[in-house]
N, C-alpha and C positions, 0 to 999 in steps of 0.2 A: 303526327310528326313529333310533338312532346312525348310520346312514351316511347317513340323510338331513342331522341336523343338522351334520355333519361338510361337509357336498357347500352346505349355505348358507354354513357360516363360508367356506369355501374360496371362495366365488361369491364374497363380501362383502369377504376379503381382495384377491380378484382386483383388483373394482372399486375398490377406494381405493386399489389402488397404479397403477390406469389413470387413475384422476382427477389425482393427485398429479403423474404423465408430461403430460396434458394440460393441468394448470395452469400447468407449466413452459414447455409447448410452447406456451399462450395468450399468454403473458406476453412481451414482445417485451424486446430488449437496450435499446433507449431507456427503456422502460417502468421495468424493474427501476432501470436506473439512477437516474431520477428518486426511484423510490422510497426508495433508496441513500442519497439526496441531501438528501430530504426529512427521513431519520431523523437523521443526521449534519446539517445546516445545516438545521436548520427555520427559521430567520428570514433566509436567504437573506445571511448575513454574508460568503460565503466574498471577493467581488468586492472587499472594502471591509475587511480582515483586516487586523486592528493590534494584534499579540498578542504575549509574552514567553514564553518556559518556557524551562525547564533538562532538558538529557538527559544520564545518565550511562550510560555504554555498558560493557559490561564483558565479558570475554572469557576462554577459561579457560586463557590461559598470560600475557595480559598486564596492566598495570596500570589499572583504570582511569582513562576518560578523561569529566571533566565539561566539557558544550557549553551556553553563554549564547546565546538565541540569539533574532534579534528582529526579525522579517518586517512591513513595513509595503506593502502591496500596491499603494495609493494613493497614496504617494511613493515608490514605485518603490525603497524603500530596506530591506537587508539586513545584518544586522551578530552576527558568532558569535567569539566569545571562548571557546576550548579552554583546559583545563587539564590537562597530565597528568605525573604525577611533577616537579610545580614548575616544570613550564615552562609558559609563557604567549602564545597564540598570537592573536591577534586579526585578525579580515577584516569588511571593509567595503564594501558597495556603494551607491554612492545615487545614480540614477539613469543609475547604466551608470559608473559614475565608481569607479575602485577604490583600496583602501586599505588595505593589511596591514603589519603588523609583519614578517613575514618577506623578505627581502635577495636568499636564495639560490631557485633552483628546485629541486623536491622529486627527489632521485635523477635529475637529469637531465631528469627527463619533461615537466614544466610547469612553467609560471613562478608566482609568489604569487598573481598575477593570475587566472592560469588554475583555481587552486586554489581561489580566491574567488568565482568563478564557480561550478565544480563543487559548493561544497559550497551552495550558496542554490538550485541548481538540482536536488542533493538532498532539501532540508528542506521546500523549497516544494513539491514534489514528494510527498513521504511524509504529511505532515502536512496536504495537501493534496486527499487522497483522503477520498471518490470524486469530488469534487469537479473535479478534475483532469483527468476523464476526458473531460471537454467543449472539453476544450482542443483549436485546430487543430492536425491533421496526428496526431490521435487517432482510430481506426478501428474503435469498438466492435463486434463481431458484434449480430446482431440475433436469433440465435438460444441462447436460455437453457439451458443445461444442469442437469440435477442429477446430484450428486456427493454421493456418498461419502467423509469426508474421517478419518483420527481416530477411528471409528467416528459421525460425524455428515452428516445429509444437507444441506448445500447448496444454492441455486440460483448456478449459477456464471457469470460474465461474461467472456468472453473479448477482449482488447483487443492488437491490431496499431497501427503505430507506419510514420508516412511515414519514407522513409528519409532524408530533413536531420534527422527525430525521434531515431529512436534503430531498431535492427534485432530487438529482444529482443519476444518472447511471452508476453504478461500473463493471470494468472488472478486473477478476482476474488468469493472467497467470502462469498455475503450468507446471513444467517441467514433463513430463508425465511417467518418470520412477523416479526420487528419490522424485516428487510431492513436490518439491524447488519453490515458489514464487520467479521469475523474472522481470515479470512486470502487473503494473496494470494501470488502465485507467479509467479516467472516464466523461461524455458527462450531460452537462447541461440540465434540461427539460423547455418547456414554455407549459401552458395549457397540463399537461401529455404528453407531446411528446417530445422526444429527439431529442435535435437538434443537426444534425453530425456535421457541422462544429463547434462547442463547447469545452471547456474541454482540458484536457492534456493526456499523456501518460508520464509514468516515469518508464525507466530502471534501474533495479536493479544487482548487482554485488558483487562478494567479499562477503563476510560472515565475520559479525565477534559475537562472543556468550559473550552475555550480561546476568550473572545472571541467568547462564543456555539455555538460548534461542537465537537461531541462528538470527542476524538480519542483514538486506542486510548494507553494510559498504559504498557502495557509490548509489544513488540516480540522477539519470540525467533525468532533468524535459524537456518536448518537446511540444510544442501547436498540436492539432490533425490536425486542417484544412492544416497545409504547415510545419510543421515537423521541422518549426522554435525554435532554440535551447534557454530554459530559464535558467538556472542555475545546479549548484551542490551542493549537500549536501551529505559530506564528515563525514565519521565518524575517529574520529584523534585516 
């Protein structure tokens, strides 16, 4: 009688871990996405975004750095006010039109300008997910993974980038019943190939709704090759 009941649990476990493979396998990358989208922007705010917050980032050999920071979608305007160790940095875009407090270009590389750019094309970017993902010259996979992450299973979204976009390889973890964005990932490519030891991983936590839309409230960034810890970004 034991190796009967033994030979059902085993049959039983089989088939829920084949259901669980073809739930994953039914479910297409549009699909989940939507679903992504639905949980995060239920009233379909993302288009029409006119929200405020403050992030404080924190790092573990530098000082904190607190960011004002204030995305208006619909007039095209962007404006983030740094603070760190008393200095005062302020950037402004409104409607492609720039304005910053900073004179010099940073270490050579870029100009205020360019910086002013970069960081709205961050913020709008992170805090804009998964929303995001609809954007042109974004090239979701159609086929859903599940993963193993942390010791938690996943359905995973995989996203490529035209190359005027950007060249890097995106992973995007949704909780697979309320399809919550927890964390994403992403690996550098050279010559089309992704290099694994590349790129970062960033946990996400905490919820907080911004302007209608659910957004993760803390951010812990981690190097993919050795799981080396790089900072926080805190929503206050």
């Amino acid at each position: 009688m034991k190796p009967y009941i033994a030979t059902v649990l085993l049959i039983i476990s089989l088939a829920i871990g084949n259901l669980q493979h073809i739930v994953a396998q039914e479910l297409t990358g549009t699909e989940l996405l939507e679903k992504a989208i639905s949980y995060h922007d239920p009233s379909h705010q993302w288009p029409t975004f006119d929200g405020a917050f403050q992030v404080t980032m924190t790092t573990p050999e530098g000082s904190p750095r607190v960011s004002e920071i204030k995305i208006n979608l619909l007039e095209e305007k962007f404006h983030l006010v740094q603070n760190r160790d008393s200095v005062t940095t302020r950037y402004t875009i409104n409607k492609g039109k720039c304005l910053t407090s900073l004179t010099d270009s940073i270490s050579g590389k870029r100009t205020p300008c360019e910086t002013a750019a970069l960081y709205k094309n961050y913020y709008t970017y992170l805090y804009g997910l998964p929303m995001k993902l609809k954007d042109d010259g974004t090239n979701v996979s159609e086929v859903v993974e599940r993963k193993t992450f942390k010791g938690k299973e996943y359905l995973v979204l995989k996203a490529s980038y035209d190359e005027a976009v950007g060249s890097d390889i995106w992973y995007f973890y949704f909780d697979p019943e309320t399809y919550a964005m927890e964390i994403y990932q992403f690996f550098k490519t050279e010559d089309g190939s992704m290099q694994k030891d590349s790129g970062e991983y960033i946990l996400l936590s905490e919820e907080k709704t911004i302007d209608g839309i659910k957004v993760p409230k803390i951010r812990a960034w981690y190097y993919n090759k050795d799981d080396k810890y790089l900072g926080t970004d805190s929503l206050n």
